[in-house]
DRENRODO-889446 format. One record per atom (N, C-alpha, C): z, y, x. Coordinates in steps of 0.2 Angstrom, whole numbers, plus 2048, in hexadecimal, padded with zeros to 3 digits. Atoms other than C-alpha are relative to their C-alpha. Layout:
<zators>
ZYX/...
</zators>
This chain:
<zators>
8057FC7FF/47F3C920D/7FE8037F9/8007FE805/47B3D5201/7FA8007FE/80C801802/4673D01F9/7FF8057F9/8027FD806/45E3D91F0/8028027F8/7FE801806/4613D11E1/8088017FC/7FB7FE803/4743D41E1/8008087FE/8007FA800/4703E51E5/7FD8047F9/8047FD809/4653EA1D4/8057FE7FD/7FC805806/4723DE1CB/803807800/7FA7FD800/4813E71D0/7FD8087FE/8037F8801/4783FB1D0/7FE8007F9/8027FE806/4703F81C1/8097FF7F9/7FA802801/4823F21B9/8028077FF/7FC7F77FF/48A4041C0/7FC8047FB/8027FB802/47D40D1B9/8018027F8/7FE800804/4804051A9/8058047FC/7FA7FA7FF/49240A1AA/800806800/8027F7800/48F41B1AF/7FC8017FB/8047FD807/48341F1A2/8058007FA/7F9802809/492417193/802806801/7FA7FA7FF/49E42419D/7FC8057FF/8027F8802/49343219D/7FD8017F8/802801809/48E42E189/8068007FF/7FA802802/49F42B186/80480A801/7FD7FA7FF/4A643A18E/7FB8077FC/8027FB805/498446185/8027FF7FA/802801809/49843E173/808804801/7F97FF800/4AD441177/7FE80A7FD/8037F9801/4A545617A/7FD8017F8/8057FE807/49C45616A/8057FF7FB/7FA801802/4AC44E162/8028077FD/7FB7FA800/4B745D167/7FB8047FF/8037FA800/4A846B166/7FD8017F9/803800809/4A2465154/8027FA7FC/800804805/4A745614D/8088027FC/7F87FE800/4BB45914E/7FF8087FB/7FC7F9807/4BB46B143/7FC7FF7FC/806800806/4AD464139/8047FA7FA/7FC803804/4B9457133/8078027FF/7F97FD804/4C8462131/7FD8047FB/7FE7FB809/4C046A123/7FE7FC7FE/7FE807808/4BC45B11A/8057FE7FE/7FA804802/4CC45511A/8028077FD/7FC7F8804/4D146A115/7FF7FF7F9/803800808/4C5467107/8057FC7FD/7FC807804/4CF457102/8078027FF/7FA7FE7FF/4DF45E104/8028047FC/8007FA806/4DA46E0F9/7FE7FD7FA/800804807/4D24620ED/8097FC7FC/7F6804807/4E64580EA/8028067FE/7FB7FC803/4ED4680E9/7FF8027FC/8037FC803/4E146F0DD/8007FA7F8/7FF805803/4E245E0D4/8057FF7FC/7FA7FD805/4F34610D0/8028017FE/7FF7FA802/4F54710CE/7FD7FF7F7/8057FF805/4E846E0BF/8077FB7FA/7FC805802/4F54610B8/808801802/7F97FE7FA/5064680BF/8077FC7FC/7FC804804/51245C0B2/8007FA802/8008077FD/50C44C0BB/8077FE805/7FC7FF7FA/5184450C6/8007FF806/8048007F8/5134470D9/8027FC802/7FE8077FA/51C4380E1/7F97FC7FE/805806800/51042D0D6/7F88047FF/8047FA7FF/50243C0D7/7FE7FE809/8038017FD/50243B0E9/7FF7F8804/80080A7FE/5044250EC/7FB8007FC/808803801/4F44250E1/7FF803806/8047FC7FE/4ED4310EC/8017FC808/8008037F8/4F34280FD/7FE7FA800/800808803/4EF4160F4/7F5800802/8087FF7FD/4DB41E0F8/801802808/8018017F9/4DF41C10C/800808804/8007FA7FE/4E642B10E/80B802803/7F97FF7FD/4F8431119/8038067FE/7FF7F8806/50243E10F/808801801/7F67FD7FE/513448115/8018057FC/8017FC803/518451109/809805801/7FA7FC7FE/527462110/8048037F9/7FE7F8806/53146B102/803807805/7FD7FC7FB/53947B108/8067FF802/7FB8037FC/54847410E/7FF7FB806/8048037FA/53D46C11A/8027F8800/800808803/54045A112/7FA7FD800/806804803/53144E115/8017FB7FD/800806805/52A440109/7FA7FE802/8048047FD/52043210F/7F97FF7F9/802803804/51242E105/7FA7FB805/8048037FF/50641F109/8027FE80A/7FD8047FB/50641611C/803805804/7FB7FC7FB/51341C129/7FC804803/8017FC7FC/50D42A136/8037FD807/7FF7FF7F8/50E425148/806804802/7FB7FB7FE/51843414C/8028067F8/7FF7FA805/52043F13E/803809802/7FE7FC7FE/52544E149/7FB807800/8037FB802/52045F144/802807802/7FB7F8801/524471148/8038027FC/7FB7FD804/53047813E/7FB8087FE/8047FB803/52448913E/7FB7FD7FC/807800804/514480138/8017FD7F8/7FE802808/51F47912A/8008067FB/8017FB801/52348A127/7FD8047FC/8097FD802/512492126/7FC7FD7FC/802801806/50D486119/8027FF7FA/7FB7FB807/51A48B10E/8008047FD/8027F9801/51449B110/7F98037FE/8077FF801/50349710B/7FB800805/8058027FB/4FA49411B/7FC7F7800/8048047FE/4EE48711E/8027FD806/7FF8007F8/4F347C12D/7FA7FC802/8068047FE/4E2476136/8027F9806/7FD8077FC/4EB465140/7FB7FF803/807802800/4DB45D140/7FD803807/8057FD7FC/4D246914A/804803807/7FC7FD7F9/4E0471157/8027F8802/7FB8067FC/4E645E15C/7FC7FF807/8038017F9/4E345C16E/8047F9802/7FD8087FF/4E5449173/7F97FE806/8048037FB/4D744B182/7FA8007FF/807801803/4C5447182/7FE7F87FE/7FF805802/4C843A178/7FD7FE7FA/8037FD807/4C0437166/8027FE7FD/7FB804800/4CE42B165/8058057FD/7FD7F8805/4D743C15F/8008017F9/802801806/4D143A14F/8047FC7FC/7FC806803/4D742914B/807801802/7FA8007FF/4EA42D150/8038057FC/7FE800806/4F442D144/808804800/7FC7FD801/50143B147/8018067FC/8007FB805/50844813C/7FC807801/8067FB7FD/4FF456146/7FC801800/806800801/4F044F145/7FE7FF7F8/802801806/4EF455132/8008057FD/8027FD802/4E9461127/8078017F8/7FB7FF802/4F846B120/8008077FA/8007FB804/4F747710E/8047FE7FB/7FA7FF805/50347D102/7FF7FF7F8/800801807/5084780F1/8048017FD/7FA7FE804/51247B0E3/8037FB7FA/7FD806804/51D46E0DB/8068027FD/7FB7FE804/5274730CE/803806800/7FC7F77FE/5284860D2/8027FF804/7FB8007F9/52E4800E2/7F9801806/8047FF7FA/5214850F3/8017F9802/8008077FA/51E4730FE/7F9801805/8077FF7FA/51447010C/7FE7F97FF/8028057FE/50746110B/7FB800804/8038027FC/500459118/7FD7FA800/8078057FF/4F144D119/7FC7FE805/8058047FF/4E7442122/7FE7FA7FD/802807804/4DD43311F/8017FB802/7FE8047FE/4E3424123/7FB7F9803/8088037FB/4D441D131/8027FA802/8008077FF/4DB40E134/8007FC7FB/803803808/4D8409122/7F97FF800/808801801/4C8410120/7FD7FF806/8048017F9/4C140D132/8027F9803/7FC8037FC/4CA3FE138/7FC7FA802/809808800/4BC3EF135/7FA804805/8067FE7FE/4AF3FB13B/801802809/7FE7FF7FA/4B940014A/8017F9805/8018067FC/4BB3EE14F/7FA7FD800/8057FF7FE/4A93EC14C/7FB803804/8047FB7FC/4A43FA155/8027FE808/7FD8037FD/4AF3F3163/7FD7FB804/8028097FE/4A83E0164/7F9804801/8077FE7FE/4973EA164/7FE801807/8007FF7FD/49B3F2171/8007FD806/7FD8057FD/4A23E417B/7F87FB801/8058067FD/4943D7178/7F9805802/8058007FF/4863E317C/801804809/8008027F9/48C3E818C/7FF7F8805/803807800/48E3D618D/7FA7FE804/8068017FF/47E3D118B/7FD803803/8047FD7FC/4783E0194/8007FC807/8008047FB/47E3D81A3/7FD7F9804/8018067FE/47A3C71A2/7F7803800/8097FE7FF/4663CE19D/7FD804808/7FE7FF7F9/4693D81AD/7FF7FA805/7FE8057F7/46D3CA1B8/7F87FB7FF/807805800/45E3BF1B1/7FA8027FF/8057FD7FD/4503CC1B1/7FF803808/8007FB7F9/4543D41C2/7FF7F8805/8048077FB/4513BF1C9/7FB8017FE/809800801/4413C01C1/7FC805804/8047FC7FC/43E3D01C9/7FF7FF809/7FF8027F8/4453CB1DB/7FA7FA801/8058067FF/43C3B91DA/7FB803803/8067FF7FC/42A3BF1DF/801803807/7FD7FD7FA/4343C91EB/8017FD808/7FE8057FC/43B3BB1F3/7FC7FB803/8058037FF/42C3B31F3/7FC804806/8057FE7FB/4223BF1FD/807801807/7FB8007F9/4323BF20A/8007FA804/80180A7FE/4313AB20B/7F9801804/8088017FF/41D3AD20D/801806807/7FF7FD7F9/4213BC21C/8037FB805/7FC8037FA/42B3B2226/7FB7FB801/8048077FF/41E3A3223/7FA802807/8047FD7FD/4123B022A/803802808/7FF7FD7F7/41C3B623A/8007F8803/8018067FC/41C3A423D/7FA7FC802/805801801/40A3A323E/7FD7FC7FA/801804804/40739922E/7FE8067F9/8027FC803/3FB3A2224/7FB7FC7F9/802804805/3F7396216/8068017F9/7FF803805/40339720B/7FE8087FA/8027FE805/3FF3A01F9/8068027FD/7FA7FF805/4093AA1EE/7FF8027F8/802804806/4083A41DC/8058067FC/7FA7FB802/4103B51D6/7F98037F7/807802803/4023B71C4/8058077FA/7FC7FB804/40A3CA1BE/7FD807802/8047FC800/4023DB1BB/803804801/7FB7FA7FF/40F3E81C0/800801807/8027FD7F9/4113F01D2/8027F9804/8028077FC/4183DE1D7/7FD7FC801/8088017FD/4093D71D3/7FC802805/8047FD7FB/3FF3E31DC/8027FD808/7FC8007FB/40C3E11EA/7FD7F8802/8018077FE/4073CD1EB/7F9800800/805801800/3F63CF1E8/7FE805807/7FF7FC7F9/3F73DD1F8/8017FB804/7FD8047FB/4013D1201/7FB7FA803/8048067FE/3F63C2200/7F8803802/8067FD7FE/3E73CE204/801801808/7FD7FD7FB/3F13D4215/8017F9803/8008097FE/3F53C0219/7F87FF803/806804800/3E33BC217/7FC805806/8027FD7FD/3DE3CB221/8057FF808/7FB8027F8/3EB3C6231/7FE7FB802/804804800/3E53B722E/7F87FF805/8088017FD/3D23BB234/803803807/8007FC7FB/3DB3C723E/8017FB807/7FD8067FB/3E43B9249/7F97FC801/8078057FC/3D53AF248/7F9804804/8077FA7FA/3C93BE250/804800806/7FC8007FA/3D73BF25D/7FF7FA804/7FE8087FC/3D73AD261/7F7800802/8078027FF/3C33AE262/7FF803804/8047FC7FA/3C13BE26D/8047FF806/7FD7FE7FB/3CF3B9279/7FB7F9804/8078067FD/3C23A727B/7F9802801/8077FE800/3B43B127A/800804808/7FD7FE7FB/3BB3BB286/8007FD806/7FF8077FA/3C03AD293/7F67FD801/8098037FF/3AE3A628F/7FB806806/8037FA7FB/3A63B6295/800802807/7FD7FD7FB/3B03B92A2/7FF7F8807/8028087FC/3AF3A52A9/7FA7FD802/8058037FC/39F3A32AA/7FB805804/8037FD7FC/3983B12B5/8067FD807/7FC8027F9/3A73AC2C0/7FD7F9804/8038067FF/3A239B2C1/7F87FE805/8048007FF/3923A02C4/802803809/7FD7FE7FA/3983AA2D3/8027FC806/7FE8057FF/3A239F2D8/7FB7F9804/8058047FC/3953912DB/7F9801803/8047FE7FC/38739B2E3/804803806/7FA8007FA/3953A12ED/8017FC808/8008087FB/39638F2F4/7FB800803/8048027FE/38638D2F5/7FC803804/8047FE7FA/38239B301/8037FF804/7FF8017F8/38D39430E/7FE7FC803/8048077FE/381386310/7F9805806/8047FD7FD/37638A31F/7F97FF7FE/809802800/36738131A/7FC8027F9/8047FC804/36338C30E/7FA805802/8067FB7FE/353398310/8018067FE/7FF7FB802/3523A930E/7FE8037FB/802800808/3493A92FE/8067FF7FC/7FA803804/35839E2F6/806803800/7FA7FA7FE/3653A92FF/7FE8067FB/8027FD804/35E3B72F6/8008017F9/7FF80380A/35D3B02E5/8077FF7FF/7F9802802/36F3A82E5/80280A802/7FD7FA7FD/3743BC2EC/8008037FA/8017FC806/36B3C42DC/8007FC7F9/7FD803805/3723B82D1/809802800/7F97FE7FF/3843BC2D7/8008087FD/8017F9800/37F3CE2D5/7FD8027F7/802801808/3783CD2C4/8077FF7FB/7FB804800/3883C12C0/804809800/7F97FD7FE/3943CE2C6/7FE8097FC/8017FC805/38C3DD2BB/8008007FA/7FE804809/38C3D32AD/809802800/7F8800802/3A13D22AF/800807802/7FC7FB801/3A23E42B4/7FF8027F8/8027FC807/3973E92A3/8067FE7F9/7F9803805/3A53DF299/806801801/7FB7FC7FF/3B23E42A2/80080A7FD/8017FB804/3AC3F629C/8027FF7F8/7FF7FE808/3A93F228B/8077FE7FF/7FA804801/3B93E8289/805806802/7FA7F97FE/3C23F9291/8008067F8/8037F9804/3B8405285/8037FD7FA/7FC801805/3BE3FB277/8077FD7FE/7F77FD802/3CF3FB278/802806802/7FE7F8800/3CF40D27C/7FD8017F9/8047FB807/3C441026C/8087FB7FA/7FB804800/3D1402264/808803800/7F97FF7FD/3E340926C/8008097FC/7FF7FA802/3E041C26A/8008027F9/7FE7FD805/3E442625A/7FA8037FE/8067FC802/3D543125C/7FD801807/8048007FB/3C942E26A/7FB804801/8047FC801/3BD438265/7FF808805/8007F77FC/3B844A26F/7FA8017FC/8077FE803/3AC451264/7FD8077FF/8047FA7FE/3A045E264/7FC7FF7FC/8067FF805/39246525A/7F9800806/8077FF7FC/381461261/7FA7FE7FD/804802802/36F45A25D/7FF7F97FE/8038067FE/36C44A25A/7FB7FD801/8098037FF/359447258/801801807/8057FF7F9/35944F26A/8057FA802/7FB8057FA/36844226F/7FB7FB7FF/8028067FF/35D434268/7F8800804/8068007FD/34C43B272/8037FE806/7FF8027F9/35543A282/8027FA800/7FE808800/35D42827E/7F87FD802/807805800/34B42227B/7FC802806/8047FD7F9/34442E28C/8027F8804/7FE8027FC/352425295/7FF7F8802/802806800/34C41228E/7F78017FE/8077FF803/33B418290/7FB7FC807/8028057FB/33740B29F/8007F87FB/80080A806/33E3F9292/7FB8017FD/804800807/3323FE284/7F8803802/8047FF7FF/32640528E/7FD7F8804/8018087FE/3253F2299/7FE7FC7FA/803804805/3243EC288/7FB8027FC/8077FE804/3153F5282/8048027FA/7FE7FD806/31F3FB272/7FE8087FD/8027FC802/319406267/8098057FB/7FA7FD802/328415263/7FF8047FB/8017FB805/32841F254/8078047FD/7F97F9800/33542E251/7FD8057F9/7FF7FA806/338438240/806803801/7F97FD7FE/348441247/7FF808801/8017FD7FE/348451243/807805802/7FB7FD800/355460249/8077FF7FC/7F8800803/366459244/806802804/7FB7FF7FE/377462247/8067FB800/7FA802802/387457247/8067FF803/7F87FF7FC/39945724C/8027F9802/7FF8087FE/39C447257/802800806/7FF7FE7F8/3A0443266/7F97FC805/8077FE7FE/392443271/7FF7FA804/80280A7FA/39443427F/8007FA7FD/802808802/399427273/7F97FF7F9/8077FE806/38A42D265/7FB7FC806/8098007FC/37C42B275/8037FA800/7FF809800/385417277/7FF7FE7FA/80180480A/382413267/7FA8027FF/8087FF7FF/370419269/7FD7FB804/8028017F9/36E412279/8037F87FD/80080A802/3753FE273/7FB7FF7FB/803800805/36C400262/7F87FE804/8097FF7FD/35A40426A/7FF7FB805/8028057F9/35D3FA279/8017F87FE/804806803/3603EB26E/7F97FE7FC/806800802/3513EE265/7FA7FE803/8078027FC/3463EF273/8017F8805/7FD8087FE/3513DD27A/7FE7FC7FC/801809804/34B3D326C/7FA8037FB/806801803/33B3D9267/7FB7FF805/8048037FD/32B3D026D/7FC808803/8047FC7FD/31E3DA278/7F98037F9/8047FC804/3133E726F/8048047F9/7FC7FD807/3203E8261/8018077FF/7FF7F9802/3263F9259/8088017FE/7F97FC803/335403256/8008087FC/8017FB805/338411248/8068017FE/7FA7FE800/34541D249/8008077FC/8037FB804/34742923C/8088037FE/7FA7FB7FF/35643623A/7FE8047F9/7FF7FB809/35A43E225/8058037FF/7F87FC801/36544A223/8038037F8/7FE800808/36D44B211/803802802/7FF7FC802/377454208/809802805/7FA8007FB/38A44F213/8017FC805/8028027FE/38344421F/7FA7FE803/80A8017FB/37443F22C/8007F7801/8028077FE/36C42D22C/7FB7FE804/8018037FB/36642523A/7FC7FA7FE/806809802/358416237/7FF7FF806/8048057F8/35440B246/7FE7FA7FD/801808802/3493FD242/7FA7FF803/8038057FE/33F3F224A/7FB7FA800/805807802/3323E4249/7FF7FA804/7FF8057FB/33A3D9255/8027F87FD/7FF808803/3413C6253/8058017FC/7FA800808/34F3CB244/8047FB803/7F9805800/35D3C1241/8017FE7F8/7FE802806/3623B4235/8058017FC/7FD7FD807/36A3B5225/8097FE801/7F78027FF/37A3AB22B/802805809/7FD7FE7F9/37A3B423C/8018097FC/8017F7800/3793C8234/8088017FE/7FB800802/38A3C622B/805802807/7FC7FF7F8/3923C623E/7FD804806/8057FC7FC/3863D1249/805804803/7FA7FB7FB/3953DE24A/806800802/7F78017FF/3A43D224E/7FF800807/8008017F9/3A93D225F/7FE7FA804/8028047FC/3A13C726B/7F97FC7FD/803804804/3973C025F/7F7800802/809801801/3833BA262/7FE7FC800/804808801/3743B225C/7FE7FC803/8008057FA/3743A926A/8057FC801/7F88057FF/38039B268/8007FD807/7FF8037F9/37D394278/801806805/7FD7FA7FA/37F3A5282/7FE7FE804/8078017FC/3703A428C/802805807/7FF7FA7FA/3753AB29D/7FB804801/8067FA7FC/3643B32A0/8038057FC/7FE7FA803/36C3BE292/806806802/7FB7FC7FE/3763CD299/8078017FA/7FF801806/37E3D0288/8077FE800/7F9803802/3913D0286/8037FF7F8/7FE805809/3903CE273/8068077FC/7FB7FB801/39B3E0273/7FB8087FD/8027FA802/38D3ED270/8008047F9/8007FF808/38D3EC25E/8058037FF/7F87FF803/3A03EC25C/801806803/7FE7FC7FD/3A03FA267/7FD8057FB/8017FD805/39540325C/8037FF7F9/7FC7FE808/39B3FE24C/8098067FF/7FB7FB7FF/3AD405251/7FE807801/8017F97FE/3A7415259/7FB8037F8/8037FF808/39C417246/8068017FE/7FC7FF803/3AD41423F/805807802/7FA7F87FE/3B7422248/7FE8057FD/8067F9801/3A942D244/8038027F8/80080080A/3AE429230/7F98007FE/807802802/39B42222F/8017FB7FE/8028067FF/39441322B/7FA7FB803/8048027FD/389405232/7FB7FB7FB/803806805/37B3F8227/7FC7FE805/8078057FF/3713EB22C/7FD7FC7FD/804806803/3623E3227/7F97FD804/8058077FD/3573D422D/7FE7FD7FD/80280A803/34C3C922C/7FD7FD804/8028037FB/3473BC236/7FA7FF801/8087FE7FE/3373BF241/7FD8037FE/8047FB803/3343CE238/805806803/7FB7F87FB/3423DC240/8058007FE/7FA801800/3513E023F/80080A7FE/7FF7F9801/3573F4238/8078037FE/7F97FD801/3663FD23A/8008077FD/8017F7805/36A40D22F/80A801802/7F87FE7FA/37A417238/8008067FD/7FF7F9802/38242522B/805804804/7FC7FD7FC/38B433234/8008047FA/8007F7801/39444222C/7FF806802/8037F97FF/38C45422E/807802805/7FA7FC7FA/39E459235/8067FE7FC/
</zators>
């Protein structure tokens, strides 16, 4: 199987490679396009300096004239005009010459070797040590024309540095590799960590940690991951509470059912008790439609992408008609209503905005005592509209407000059947706030009220 980590190894490896070859094959370009004729006139210079060194002295005797002269790491062919050559200094690889370039510098021409030698894109062309690759000017020896021929003899001068440069080259590939192979497991490691810790994950096992303590993207990557864990985490465990909350909700009107059910088939019951067990069943049995609604409404708000139908309307007037509509509950409880809601336009959608009015206020007026007050007050800023509902009713404690708008959730542990209450109205409105792109806050205090503030944006 091919893992990650071989995969970085090896690629980064090639790229290496490729990179040498495509540096290798330029410098060769620069070689041939400027190094190569910039070195055939230094050696010309060198060439025109012996002859001129000579010339200046022309009595000396040129054998031992040019053996100094090759004795300083230098390859020296020396033609007369009978096309005779004389060695001076280390052998030539190849001693084959045209017969015209002998010629030509018999006759005074300059022959540039050096720079016409074509040996490839190689730079290794240089270092080769053939008679053609050499800088050819004419001399005069005894009143007689000759042709000499020059280069410098690179495996002299260059030969240590070239096997240096060699072994350089060798141990740093080398070692590039091996630092290759043992930073790219450093990098892989937290990798393979967070691969071990996934699958621990599909396994359900959401405990374990990953100890990865690094400031670069795979840190982030780990400190994400372990954020993303801990968040599947609650996820799993709010699943597992609302499929029990669920069953619970759903179990005990049934039950209920259920055993007044039995109990009306008993004759000697009276018509009074007939009656009551009837509007207990019927009570019972709109409790589970109401749940079975909301439990629909929130996985359609839930499943869909964009649920939304929105329209531009009033709000103040939606939220006089909410309070018309609940104007039988608050009015039974003598409550005193108070409205600052003036002319707001906003872009929403209309049926699930009046439900979020209409749980809001209807809880309000559920758990505030008789004579109490509600105060609803609507401010329109500068790119959204705020909403206050607050109340003077029984509030909610400090350990209960943190969960107010999880699903199922109530301050009623014991789940008082008198209470209709599927523990959904909040979550329904928190979500519907969310689609909207608003937000919701709560604040309470116990035996003092309870005050919701619900931002909408303008459009």
């Amino acid at each position: 199987m091919k893992t990650l980590y071989f995969r970085i190894v090896i690629q980064t490896i090639l790229i290496m490679v490729l990179a040498s070859v495509i540096a290798f094959l330029i410098s060769n370009v620069y070689y041939h396009k400027v190094q190569k004729p910039f070195n055939g006139e230094k050696i010309s210079k060198v060439a025109s300096d012996i002859v001129s060194l000579y010339e200046e002295n022309p009595s000396q005797d040129i054998d031992a004239y040019l053996n100094h002269i090759a004795g300083l790491h230098y390859q020296i062919y020396l033609f007369n005009e009978q096309g005779e050559g004389t060695l001076y200094g280390e052998p030539f690889r190849e001693t084959v010459l045209d017969s015209g370039t002998i010629s030509g510098v018999l006759n005074g021409k300059t022959y540039q070797g050096i720079a016409s030698y074509n040996n490839g894109l190689f730079i290794t062309g240089f270092f080769d040590d053939v008679l053609i690759n050499s800088i050819g000017v004419p001399i005069n020896v005894d009143g007689e024309n000759h042709a000499l021929f020059v280069r410098p003899n690179i495996e002299l001068q260059f030969g240590e540095i070239r096997f240096f440069l060699a072994v350089l080259l060798i141990l740093t590939l080398l070692l590039s590799f091996l630092f290759v192979i043992i930073n790219t497991r450093f990098i892989v490691k937290p990798i393979t960590k967070l691969t071990e810790a996934t699958k621990r994950i599909a396994d359900g096992d959401y405990g374990s940690e990953l100890n990865v303590s690094r400031s670069d993207e795979i840190g982030d990557l780990a400190q994400h991951f372990s954020k993303m864990t801990q968040s599947i985490q609650r996820l799993d465990e709010m699943r597992q509470e609302f499929v029990s909350n669920v069953s619970h909700e759903i179990q005990s009107p049934l039950a209920s059912i259920q055993g007044f059910s039995q109990t009306l088939q008993s004759e000697e019951l009276t018509r009074e008790q007939r009656n009551q067990y009837l509007s207990i069943i019927e009570k019972e049995s709109r409790r589970m439609s109401l749940l079975s609604k909301q439990l629909l409404q929130l996985a359609s708000l839930d499943k869909e992408e964009d649920p939304l139908q929105r329209s531009s309307f009033d709000l103040a007037q939606q939220i006089r008609q909410v309070m018309f509509m609940l104007e039988w509950n608050w009015r039974e409880k003598e409550m005193l209503i108070e409205m600052d809601v003036p002319s707001t336009v906003v872009f929403a959608d209309e049926r699930l905005m009046s439900q979020v009015w209409t749980n809001l206020i209807t809880n309000s007026i559920k758990y505030s005592e008789t004579g109490s007050s509600i105060y609803i007050r609507l401010t329109k800023l500068d790119h959204f509209t705020e909403v206050m509902i607050s109340d003077t009713g029984l509030g909610i404690s400090e350990e209960d407000l943190p969960y107010i708008l999880d699903r199922f959730y109530k301050v009623d542990k014991v789940r008082n059947r008198s209470e209709t209450g599927s523990g959904l109205g909040l979550s329904i409105t928190k979500k519907t706030i969310d689609l909207h792109g608003g937000m919701i806050e709560v604040q309470s205090e116990l035996g003092k009220g309870t005050t919701f503030y619900i931002r909408l944006p303008l459009m």
